[in-house]
N, C-alpha and C positions, 0 to 999 in steps of 0.2 A: 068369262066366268072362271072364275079360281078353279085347278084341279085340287079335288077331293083325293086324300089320301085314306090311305089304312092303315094304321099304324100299328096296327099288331100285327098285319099281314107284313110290311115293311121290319118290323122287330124279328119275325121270323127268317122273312131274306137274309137279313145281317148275321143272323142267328148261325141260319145251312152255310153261310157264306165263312164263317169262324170253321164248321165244322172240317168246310174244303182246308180249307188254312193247315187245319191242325191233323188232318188225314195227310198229305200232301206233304206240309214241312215242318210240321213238328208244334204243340204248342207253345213255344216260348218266340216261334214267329209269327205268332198271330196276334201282334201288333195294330191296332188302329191305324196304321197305314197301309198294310196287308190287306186284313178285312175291309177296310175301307173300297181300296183299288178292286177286289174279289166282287162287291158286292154293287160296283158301280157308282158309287157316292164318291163325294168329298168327304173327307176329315170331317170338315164343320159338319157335315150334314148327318155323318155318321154322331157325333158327338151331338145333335137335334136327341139322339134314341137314346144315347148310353153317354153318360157324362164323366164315366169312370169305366177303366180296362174292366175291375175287376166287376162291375155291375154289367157287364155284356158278356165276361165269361160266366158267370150265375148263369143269366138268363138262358146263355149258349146250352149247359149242364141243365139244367130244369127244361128246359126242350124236348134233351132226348130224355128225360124220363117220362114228360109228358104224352110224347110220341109212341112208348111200352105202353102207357095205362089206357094211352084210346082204346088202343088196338085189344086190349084186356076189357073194357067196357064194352066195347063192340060185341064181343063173343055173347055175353049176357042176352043179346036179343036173339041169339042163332035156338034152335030147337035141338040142343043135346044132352044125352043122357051122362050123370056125373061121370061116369069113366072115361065117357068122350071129352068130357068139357076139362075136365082137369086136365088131360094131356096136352090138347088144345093152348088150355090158358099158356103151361111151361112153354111151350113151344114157341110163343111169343117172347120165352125170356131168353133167348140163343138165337146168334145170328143163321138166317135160312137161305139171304139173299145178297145183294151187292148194298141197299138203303139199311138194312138191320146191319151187316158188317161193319158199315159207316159209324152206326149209331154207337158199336161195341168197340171201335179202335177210340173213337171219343169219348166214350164212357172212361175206358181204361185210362186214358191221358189224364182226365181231370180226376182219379182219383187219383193218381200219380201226382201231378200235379200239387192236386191238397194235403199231401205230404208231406209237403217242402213250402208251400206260402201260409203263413200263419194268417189267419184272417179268410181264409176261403175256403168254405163247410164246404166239404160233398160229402153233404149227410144221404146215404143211402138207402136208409132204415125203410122208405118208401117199396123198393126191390126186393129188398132183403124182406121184409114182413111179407108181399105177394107171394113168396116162394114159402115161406111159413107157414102162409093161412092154408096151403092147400092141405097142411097136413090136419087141420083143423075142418075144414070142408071133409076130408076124406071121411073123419070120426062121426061127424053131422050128419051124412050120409049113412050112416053105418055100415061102413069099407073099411075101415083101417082094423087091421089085425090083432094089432101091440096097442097096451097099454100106457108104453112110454112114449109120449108124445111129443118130449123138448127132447127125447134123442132122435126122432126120426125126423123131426125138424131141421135140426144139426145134420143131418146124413143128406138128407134132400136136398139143400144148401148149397153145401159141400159138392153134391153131386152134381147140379145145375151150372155152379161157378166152375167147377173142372170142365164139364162139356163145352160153356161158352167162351175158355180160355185155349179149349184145343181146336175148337174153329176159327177161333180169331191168330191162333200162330198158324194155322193150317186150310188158309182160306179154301184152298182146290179141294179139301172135302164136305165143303157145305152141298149138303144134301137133305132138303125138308124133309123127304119121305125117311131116309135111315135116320136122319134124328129124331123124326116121330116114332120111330119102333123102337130105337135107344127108353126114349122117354118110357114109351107104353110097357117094357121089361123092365123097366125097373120099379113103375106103379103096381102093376102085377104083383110084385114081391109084398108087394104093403098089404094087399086085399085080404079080407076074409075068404076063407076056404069058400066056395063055391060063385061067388062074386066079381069072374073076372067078365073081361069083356066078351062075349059071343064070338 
């Protein structure tokens, strides 16, 4: 009887297997011989999934942001109150552990990366608007303090991406818990007078 594959499951292997690649040696040697050998395959067999470097570097990028937005999906079915959930969600968007550091040294490659190769979007806008909306949740809520909501959106941003760039140069201070207090001091500052967390 034919083995039965899975081929999203297998697209994914290739997927983590680019990521080893480009944590490890950088991505411009994450070559379809590299990823190939990493992930067990032949050439041919790897080119069966991805018939073009740059449609496996895509899928590679579109992974790990797939991999944020579960993990932000997920939260939705937990039982918390918006001060809780909104810190929560950020918390997902900065590395906490050794799999999100991963996710964040790769991130930063391919947008590096999309820098310098004409033809290869890493469009982020996906990121970048979850870290926006929260300022939009806050106001829906009735929590946000200010009225100016495209600058505190910009400040939040801002704020997110320097925190997740000083764990990524600074991995020996990943610590879930002080980034979770990081986070919840700085949501504090947004809140309506009487409205913070218990």
């Amino acid at each position: 009887m034919p083995k039965i594959v899975d081929h999203e499951k297998m697209k994914n292997i290739i997927a983590e297997a680019t990521w080893k690649i480009i944590s490890e040696k950088g991505i411009h040697q994450a070559t379809s011989r590299t990823i190939a050998k990493e992930a067990g395959l032949s050439q041919g067999a790897l080119r069966h999934y991805f018939s073009k470097q740059e449609s496996l570097l895509a899928f590679a990028m579109e992974l790990v942001k797939e991999k944020v937005l579960i993990r932000l999906r997920n939260l939705n079915a937990r039982e918390l109150s918006p001060q809780e959930r909104i810190v929560e969600y950020l918390l997902e968007l900065v590395p906490t552990d050794e799999q999100t550091l991963l996710e964040m040294e790769v991130w930063f490659a391919f947008v590096a990366y999309g820098k310098t190769q004409k033809g290869f979007d890493t469009n982020y806008e996906d990121l970048q608007n979850a870290i926006k909306d929260c300022i939009i949740y806050l106001k829906n809520e009735g929590l946000l303090s200010t009225t100016d909501e495209e600058k505190e959106q910009e400040k939040l941003y801002a704020f997110m991406n320097g925190m997740a760039l000083n764990l990524y140069l600074e991995p020996d201070k990943i610590n879930r818990t002080r980034s979770k207090e990081m986070i919840q001091d700085y949501i504090h500052g947004l809140y309506v007078e009487g409205k913070l967390d218990a």
